[in-house]
C-alpha positions in Angstrom: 0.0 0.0 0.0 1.2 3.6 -0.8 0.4 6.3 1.0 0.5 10.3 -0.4 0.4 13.3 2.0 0.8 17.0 1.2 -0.4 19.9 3.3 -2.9 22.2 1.9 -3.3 24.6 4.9 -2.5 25.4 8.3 -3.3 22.3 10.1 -4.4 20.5 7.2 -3.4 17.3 4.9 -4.4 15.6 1.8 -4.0 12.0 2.0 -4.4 10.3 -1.5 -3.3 6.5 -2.4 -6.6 4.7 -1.9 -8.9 3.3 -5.1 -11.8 1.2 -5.6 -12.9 -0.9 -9.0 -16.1 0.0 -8.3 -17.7 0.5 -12.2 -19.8 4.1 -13.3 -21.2 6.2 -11.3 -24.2 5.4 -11.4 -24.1 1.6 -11.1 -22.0 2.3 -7.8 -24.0 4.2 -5.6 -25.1 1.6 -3.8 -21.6 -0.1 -3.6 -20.2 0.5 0.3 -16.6 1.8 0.4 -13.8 1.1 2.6 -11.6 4.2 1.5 -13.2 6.1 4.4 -12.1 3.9 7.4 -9.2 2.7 5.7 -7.9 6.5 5.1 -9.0 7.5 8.8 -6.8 4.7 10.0 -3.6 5.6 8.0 -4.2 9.7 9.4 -4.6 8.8 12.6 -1.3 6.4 12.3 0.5 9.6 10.5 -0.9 12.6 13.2 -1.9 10.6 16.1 -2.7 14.3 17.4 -5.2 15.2 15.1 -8.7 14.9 14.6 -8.7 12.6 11.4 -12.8 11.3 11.1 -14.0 9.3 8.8 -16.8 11.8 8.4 -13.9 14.0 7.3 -13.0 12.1 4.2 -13.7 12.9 0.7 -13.7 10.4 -2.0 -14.8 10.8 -5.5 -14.3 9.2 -9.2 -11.4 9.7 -11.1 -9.9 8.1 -14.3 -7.4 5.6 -13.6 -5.3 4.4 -16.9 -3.9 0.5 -16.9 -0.8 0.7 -16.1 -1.5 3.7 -13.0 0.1 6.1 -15.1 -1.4 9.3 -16.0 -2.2 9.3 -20.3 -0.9 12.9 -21.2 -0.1 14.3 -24.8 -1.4 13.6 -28.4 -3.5 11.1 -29.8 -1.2 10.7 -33.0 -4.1 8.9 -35.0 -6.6 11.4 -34.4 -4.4 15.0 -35.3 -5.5 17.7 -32.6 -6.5 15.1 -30.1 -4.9 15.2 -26.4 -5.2 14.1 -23.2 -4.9 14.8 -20.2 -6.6 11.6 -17.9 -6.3 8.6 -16.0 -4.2 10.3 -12.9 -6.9 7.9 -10.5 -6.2 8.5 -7.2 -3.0 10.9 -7.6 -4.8 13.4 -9.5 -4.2 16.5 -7.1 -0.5 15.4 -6.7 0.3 14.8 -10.1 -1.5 17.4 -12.0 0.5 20.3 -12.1 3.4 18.4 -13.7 1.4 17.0 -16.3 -0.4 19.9 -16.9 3.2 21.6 -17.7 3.6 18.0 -19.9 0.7 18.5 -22.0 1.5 22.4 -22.7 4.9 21.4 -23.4 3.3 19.0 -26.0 0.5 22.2 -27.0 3.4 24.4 -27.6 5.7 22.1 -29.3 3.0 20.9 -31.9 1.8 24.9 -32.3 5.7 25.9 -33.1 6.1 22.7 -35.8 8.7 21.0 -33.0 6.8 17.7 -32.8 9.9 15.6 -32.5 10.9 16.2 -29.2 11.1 13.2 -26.9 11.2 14.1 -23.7 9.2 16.4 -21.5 11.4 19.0 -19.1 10.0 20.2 -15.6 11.6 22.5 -13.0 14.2 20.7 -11.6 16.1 19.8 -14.6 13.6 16.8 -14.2 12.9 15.1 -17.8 10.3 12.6 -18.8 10.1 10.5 -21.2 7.1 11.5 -23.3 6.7 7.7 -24.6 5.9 7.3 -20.9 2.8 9.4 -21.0 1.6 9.0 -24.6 -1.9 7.9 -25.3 -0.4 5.7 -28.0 1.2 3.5 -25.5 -1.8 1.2 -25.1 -1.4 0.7 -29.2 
């Protein structure tokens, strides 16, 4: 099990790291989750001093690809096509890196440099954009 926690206030945390193959929506609401105990249990583990409830917790649907990798850039069948999808239950921690990603990719195909093969974030972190690609599951 992995665990992700990032503060989003004074006294405040965002745990992430818990999903559910639980189908639509709508087919699901009648579904009971354990996300809500079992998230409660790992903040109370984390701040024992806190007031973690399971009244507290938040869960919601979100896109998870195959592989738990988020699907970010082109569609290169369908010219004009991205994405930007599949984060599941790292959406808030990954998105601001692949939102950089896909612009990166927006910018690049807008300024004719469509050959470039990696991704590059603050950091002098790179990615390889292979790793992303929609066309991955090809």
């Amino acid at each position: 099990d992995d665990m992700y926690c990032s503060s989003v206030g004074v006294n405040m945390a965002r745990m992430a790291g818990f999903g559910e193959l639980v189908g639509y929506r709508d087919k699901a609401v009648d579904v009971p989750s354990l996300a809500p105990r079992v998230m409660s249990r790992y903040g109370r583990a984390i701040f024992p001093e806190s007031n973690v409830a399971e009244d507290n917790a938040l869960q919601c649907f979100r896109p998870m690809s195959p592989d738990d990798i988020p699907i970010v850039g082109q569609v290169r069948s369908i010219p004009g096509l991205y994405m930007h999808t599949g984060h599941g239950t790292l959406g808030w921690t990954l998105c601001l890196a692949t939102s950089e990603c896909l612009a990166q990719a927006l910018c690049d195909d807008i300024n004719d440099k469509g050959k470039e093969t990696t991704y590059h974030l603050p950091g002098n972190i790179t990615i390889d954009r292979a790793l992303l690609s929609p066309d991955r599951f090809l």
